[in-house]
KETOR-367179 format. One record per residue (C-alpha): x negated, y, z. Coordinates in pm, whole numbers, m for minus. Example, Ala and Ser with C-alpha at 12.3 -4.5 7.8 and 13.67 -1.06 7.14 Angstrom:
BEGIN
+--------+--------+--------+
!     xx !     yy !     zz !
+--------+--------+--------+
!  m1230 !   m450 !    780 !
!  m1367 !   m106 !    714 !
+--------+--------+--------+
This chain:
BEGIN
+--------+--------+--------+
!     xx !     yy !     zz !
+--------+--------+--------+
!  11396 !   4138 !   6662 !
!  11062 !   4264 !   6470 !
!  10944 !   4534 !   6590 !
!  10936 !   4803 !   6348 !
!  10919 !   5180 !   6443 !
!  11107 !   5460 !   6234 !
!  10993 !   5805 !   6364 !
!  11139 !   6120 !   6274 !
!  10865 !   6347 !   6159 !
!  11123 !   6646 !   6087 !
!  11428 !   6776 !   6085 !
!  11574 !   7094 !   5872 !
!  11920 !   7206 !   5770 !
!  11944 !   7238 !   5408 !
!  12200 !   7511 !   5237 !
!  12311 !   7500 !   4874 !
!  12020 !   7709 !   4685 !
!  12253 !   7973 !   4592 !
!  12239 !   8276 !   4785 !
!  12442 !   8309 !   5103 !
!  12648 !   8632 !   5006 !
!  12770 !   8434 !   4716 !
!  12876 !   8128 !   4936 !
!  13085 !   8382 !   5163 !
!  13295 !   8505 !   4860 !
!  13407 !   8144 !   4769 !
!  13742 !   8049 !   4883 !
!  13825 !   7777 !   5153 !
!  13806 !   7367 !   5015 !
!  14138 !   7257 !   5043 !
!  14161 !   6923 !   5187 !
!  14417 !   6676 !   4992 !
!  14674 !   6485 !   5160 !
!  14475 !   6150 !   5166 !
!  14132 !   6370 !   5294 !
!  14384 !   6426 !   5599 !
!  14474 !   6084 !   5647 !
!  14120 !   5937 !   5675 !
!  13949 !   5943 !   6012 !
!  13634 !   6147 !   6057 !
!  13370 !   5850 !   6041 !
!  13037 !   5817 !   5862 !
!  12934 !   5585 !   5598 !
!  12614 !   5413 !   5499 !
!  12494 !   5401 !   5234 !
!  12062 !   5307 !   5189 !
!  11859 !   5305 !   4873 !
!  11533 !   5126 !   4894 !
!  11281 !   5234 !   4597 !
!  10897 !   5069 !   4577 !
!  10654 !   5275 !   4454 !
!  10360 !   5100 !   4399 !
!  10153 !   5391 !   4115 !
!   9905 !   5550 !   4267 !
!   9918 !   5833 !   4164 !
!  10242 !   5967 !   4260 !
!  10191 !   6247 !   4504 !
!  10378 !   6137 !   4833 !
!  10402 !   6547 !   4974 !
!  10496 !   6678 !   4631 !
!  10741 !   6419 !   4594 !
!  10914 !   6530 !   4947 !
!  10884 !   6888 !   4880 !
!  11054 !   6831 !   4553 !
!  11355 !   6590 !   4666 !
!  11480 !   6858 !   4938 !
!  11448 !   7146 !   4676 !
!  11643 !   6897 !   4425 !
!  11910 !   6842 !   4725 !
!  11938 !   7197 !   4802 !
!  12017 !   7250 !   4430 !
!  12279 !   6979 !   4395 !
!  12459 !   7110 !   4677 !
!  12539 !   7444 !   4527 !
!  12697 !   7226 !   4258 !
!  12891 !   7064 !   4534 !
!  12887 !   7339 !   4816 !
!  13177 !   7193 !   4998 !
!  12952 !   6912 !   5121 !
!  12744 !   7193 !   5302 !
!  13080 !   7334 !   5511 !
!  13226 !   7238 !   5800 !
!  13592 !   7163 !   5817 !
!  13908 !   7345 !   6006 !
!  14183 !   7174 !   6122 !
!  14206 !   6945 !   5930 !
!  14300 !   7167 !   5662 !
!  14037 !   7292 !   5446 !
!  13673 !   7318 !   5402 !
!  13513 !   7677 !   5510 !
!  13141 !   7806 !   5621 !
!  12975 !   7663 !   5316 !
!  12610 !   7812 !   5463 !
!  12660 !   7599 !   5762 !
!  12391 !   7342 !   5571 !
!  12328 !   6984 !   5586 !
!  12081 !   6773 !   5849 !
!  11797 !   6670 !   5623 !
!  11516 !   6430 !   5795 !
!  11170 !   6311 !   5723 !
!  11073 !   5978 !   5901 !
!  10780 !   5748 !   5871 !
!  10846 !   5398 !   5912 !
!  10492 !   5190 !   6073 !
!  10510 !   4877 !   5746 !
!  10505 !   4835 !   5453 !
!  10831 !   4800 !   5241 !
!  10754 !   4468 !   5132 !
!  10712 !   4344 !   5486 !
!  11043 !   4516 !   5559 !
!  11239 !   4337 !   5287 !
!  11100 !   4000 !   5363 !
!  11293 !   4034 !   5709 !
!  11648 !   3910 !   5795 !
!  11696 !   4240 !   6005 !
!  11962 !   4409 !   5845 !
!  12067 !   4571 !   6188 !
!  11746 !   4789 !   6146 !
!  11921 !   4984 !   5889 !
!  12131 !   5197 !   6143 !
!  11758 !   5367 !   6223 !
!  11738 !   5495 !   5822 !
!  12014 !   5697 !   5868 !
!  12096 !   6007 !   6060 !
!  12509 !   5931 !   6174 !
!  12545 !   5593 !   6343 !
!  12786 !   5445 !   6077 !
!  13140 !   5370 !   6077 !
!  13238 !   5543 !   6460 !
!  13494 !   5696 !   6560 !
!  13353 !   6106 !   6594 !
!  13553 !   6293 !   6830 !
!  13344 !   6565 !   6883 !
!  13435 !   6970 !   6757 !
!  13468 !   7042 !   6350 !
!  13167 !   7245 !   6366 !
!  12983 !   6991 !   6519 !
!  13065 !   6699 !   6212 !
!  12847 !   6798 !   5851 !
!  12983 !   6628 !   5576 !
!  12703 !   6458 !   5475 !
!  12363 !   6401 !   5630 !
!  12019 !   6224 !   5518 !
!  11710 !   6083 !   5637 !
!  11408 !   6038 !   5400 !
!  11186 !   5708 !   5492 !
!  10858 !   5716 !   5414 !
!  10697 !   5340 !   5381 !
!  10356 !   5221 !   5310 !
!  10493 !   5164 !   4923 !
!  10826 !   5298 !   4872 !
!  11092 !   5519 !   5003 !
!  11429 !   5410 !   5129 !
!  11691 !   5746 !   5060 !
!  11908 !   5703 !   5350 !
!  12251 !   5923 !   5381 !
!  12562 !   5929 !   5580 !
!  12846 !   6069 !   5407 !
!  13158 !   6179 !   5600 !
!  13511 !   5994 !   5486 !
!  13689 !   6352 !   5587 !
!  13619 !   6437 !   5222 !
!  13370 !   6170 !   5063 !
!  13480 !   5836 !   4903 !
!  13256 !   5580 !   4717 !
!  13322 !   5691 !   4385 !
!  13241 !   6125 !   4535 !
!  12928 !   6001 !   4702 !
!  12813 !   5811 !   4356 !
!  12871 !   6101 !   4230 !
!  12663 !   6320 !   4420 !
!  12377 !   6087 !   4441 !
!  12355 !   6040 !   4009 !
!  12363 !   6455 !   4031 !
!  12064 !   6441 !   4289 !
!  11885 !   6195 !   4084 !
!  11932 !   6416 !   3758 !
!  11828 !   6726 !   3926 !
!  11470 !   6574 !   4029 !
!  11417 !   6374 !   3722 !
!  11479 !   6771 !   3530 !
!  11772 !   6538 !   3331 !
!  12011 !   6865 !   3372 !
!  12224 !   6624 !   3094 !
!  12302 !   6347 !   3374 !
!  12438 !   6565 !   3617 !
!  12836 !   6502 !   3664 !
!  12962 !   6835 !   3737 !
!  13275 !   6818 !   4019 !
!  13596 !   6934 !   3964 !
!  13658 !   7091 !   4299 !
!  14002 !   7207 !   4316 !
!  14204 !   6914 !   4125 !
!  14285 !   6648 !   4455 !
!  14449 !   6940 !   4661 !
!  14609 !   7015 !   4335 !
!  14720 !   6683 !   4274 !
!  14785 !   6535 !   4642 !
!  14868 !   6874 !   4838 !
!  14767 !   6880 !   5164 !
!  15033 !   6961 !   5450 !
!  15000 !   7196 !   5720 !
!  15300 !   7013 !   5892 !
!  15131 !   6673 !   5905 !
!  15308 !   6470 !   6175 !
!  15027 !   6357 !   6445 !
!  15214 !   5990 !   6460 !
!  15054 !   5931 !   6104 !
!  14718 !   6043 !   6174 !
!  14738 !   5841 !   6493 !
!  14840 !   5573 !   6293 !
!  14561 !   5575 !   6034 !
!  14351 !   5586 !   6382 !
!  14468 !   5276 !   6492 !
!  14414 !   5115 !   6170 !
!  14078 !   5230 !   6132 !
!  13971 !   5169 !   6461 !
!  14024 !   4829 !   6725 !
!  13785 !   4790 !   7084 !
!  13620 !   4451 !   6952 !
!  13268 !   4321 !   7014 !
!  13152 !   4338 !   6668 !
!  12866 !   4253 !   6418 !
!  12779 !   4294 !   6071 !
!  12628 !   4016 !   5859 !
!  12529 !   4017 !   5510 !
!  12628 !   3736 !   5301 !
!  12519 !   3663 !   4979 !
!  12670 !   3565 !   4698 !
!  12447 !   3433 !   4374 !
!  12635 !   3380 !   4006 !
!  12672 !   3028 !   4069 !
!  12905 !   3046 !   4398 !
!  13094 !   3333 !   4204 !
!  13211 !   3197 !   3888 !
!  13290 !   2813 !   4109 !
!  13510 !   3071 !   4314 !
!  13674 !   3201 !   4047 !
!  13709 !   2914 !   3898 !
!  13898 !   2796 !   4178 !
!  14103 !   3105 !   4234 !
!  14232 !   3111 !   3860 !
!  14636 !   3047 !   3816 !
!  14916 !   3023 !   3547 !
!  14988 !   3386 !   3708 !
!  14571 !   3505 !   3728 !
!  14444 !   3310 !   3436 !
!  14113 !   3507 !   3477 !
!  14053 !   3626 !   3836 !
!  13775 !   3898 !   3892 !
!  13437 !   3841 !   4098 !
!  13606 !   4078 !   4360 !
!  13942 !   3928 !   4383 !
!  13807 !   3608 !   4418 !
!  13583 !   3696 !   4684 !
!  13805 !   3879 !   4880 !
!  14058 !   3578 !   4906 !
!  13812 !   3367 !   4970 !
!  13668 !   3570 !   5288 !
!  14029 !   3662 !   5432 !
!  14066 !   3253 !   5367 !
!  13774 !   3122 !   5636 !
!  13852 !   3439 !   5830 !
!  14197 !   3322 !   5891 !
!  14041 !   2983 !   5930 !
!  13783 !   3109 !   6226 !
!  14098 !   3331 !   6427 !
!  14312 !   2974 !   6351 !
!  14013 !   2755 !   6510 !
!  13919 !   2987 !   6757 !
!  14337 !   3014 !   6915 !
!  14361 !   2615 !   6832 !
!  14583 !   2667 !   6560 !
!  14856 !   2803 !   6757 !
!  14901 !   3163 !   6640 !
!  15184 !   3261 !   6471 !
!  15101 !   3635 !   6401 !
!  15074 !   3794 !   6009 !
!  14774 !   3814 !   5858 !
!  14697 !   4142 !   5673 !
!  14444 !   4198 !   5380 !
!  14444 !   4545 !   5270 !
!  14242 !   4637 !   4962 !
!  14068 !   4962 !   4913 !
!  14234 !   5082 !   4545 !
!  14025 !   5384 !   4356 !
!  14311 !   5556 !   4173 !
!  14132 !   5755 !   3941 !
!  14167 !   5498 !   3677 !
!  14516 !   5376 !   3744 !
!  14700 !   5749 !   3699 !
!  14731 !   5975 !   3393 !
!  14369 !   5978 !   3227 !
!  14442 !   6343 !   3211 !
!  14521 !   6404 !   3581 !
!  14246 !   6231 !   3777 !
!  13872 !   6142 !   3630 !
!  13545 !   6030 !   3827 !
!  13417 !   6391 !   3883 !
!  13727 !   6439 !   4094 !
!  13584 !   6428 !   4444 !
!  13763 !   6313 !   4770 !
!  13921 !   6028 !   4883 !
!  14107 !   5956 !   4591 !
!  14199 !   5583 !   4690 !
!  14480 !   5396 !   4893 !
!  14519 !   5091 !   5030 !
!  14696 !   4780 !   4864 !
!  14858 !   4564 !   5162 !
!  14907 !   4163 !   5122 !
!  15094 !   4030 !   5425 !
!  15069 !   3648 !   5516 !
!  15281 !   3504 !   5768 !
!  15063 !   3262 !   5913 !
!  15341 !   3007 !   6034 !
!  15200 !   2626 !   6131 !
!  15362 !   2528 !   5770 !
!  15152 !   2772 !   5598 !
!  14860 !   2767 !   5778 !
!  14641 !   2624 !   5493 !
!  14684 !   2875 !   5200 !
!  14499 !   2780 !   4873 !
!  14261 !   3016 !   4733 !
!  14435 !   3059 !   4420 !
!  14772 !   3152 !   4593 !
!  14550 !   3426 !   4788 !
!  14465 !   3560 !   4480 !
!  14826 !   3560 !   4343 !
!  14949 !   3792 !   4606 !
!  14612 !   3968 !   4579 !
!  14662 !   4073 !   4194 !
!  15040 !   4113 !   4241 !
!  14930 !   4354 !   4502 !
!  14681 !   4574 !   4268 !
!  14931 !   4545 !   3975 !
!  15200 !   4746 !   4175 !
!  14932 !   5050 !   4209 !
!  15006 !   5149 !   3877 !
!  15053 !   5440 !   3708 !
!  15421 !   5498 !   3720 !
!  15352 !   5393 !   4151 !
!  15112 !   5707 !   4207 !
!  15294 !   5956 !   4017 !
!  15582 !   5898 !   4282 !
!  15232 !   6006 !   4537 !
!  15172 !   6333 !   4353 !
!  15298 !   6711 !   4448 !
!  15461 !   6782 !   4760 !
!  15765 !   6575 !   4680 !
!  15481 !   6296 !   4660 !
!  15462 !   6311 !   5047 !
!  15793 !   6147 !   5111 !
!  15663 !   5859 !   4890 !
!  15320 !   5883 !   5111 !
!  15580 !   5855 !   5426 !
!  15749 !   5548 !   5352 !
!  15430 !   5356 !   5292 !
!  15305 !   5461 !   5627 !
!  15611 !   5408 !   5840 !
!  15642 !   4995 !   5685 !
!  15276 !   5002 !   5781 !
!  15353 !   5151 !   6132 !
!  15697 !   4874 !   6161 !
!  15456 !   4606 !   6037 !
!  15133 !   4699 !   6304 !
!  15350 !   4695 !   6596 !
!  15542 !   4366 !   6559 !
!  15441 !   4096 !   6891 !
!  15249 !   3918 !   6843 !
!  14994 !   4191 !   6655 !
!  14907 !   4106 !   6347 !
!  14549 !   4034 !   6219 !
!  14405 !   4325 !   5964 !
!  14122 !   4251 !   5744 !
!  14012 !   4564 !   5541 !
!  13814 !   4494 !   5183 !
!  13648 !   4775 !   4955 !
!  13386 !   4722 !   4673 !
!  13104 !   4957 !   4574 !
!  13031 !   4722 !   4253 !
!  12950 !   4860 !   3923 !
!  12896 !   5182 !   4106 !
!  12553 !   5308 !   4272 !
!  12277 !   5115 !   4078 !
!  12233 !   5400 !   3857 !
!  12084 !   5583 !   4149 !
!  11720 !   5672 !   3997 !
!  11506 !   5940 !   4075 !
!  11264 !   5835 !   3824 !
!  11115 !   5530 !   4017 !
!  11353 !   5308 !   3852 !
!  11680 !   5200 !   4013 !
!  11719 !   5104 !   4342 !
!  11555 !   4786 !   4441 !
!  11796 !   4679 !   4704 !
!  12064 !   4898 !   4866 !
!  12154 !   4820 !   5186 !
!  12459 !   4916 !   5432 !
!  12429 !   4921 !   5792 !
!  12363 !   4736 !   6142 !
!  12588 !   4670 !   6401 !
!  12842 !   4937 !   6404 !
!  12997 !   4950 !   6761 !
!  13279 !   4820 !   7036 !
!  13497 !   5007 !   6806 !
!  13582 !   4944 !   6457 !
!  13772 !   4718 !   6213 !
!  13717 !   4411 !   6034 !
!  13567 !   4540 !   5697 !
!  13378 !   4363 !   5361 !
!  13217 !   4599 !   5129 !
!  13109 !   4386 !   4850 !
!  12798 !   4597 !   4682 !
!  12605 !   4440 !   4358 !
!  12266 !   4285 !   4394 !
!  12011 !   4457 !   4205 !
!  11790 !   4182 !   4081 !
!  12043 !   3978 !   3923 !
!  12437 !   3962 !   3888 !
!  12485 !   3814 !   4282 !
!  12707 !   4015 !   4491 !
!  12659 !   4109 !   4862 !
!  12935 !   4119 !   5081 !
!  12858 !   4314 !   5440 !
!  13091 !   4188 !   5625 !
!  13176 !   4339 !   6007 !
!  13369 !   4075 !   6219 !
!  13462 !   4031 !   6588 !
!  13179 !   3822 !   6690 !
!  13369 !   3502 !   6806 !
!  13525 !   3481 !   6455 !
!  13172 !   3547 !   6280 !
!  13003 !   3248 !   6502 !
!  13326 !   3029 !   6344 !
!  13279 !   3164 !   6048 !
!  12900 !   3075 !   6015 !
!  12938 !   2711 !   6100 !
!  13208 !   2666 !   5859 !
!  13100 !   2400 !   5597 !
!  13353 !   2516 !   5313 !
!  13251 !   2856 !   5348 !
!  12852 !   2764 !   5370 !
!  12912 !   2573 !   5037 !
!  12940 !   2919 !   4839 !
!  12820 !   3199 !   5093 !
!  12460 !   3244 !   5205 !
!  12466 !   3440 !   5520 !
!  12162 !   3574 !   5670 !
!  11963 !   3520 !   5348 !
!  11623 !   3746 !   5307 !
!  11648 !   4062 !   5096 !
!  11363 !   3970 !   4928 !
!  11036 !   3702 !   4923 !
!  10843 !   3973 !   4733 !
!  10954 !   4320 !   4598 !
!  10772 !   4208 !   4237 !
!  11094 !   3894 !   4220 !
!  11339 !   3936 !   3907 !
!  11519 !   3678 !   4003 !
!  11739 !   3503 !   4269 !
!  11566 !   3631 !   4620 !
+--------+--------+--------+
């Protein structure tokens, strides 16, 4: 591994701007019911931004980031509290870790490398563990500022307690606007809507949250790999994947069946073909845009997604699924969380609904032998738009290794210099080192690819 040292220069605890007497008279966050459900862990997410003019001012710059942060959290002060159990969100002074670090390259030595598990040094929360320690002790969010010779890479963790992709997106654009003075861009939250619409229970039987545990979180030797993959790969892939019943299967859904495919191949190979246990793909769903237009919109921030199961029994006549019949259980999947689905979710009578889904996940999970899970979420057509005024992000990355204790997760993320997609894919390693000598998944997948030749490339790194 290079050797490339990332020292933190400081360290501060940013509160919203607003005066503290004024945070102390707002009332408690209320957590929603799917807030409960999701484990306290911390996710990546790393924006890499060269900035090659002169005459930017590198301390004026820093000074004015942190005072732009500081203001964007009074928009969203709940990201500055601390939560209580597992309930609400309270002590909205308790601030944010905010660090400074200089990294000893340049950034456009640093994306010519194939050291992707670097990344877990840009960020202040090691990404994707299980935390464990007190409330008080777990921020919402934290960040860690990386100065190169050339650029800066925005690093921040953002806790799944309360954050999902499309919340964090959302804070990050408001950041952006606040620097850039573009008061216009800022997407204002609606605070109080999920706990309106998906009511959090005091009453919350510890089986589920034990559950959602165990789903989250499996003692595997794993490793992270990014895998490219350019235009080319993706429309032959969707090509493939297309049906009578998916005449016109998206980049994502095509990617996602065709991953779960060679990882089912690489668990097959690596138990010589004898297992005879399900195969589970769950998808992450955002349902903002499948309810009531009216009811839930992107400002809404918290986890406002679920997961859409696809079960495979992975019998010895079945063992060799086509990619297009992946993708027909895939889509059939999605299509049931519709509209007229979630509104059986919402109010308190919504919980019931919430119950039954967990307790077929909980009968499925514990049949002998266990059955395989393979979790799938994208951050595409989200993120990109992250610019504080050096342009968008060149290349946003994800994160290292992530533990002994984890899941097996693809977050497919769009590539910034043309219409590729990235999928970070976390594996047990056994099944990765299968994976990676696969020929028919080599054709279309480019693991371990460079970011970048030279930050100046438009095209195909």
């Amino acid at each position: 591994m290079v050797n490339i040292g990332v020292s933190v220069i400081s360290k501060e605890t940013i509160k919203p701007s607003a005066a503290s007497s004024s945070l102390q008279l707002l009332k408690p966050y209320k957590l929603s019911i799917f807030d409960q459900l999701t484990p306290t862990t911390y996710v990546p997410m790393l924006f890499f931004y060269p900035i090659i003019d002169p005459y930017v001012n590198l301390p004026q710059t820093l000074t004015q980031l942190k005072s732009a942060f500081s203001q964007t959290l009074t928009l969203y002060y709940p990201f500055a509290g601390r939560t209580k159990n597992n309930l609400y969100i309270h002590e909205f002074d308790a601030g944010v870790p905010y660090l400074e670090a200089r990294v000893n390259c340049r950034m456009f030595d640093f994306l010519g490398l194939q050291e992707t598990e670097l990344l877990n040094d840009f960020v202040p929360f090691h990404p994707f563990r299980m935390e464990t320690g007190s409330e008080l002790e777990m921020p919402l969010i934290g960040v860690q500022v990386n100065v190169f010779d050339g650029g800066l890479a925005i690093g921040v963790s953002f806790s799944h307690k309360l954050i999902d992709a499309v919340t964090a997106n959302a804070f990050l654009k408001s950041w952006a606007a606040v620097f850039r003075g573009s008061r216009d861009r800022i997407i204002h939250p609606n605070l109080s809507h999920a706990s309106l619409v998906f009511p959090p229970r005091d009453d919350l039987p510890t089986k589920y949250l034990a559950l959602m545990e165990r789903l989250w979180f499996e003692e595997k030797n794993y490793v992270t790999r990014r895998i490219v993959f350019d235009t080319k790969a993706i429309s032959a892939l969707q090509h493939k994947a297309k049906s009578e019943h998916v005449p016109k299967p998206s980049r994502i859904e095509a990617l996602t069946c065709f991953l779960w495919k060679h990882q089912m191949a690489a668990s097959r190979a690596l138990s010589s073909g004898t297992s005879t246990r399900l195969s589970i793909a769950v998808h992450a769903v955002n349902m903002r845009p499948r309810m009531n237009v009216q009811t839930l919109k992107d400002n809404i921030i918290g986890n406002i997604f679920w997961w859409a199961p696809v079960l495979l029994d992975l019998t010895a006549e079945s063992s060799d699924h086509e990619l297009c019949d992946l993708v027909n259980v895939l889509n059939e999947s999605l299509k049931e969380f519709n509209s007229d689905y979630l509104e059986t979710l919402k109010g308190n009578e919504g919980f019931g609904g919430i119950c039954d889904f967990l307790n077929l996940i909980q009968e499925v999970i514990s049949l002998e032998p266990a059955p395989e899970i393979y979790a799938f979420t994208s951050w595409t057509r989200i993120l990109d738009q992250v610019d504080f005024g050096w342009g968008r992000p060149f290349w946003i990355g994800v994160m290292g290794k992530v533990g002994h204790a984890f899941r097996n997760l693809t977050v497919f993320i769009e590539k910034q210099c043309d219409q590729g997609i990235e999928a970070w894919v976390t594996l047990d390693q056994k099944q990765m080192v299968m994976l990676e000598k696969d020929p028919q998944f080599l054709a279309f997948a480019s693991p371990n690819r460079k970011i970048s030749s030279t930050i100046f490339s438009n095209g195909d790194d």
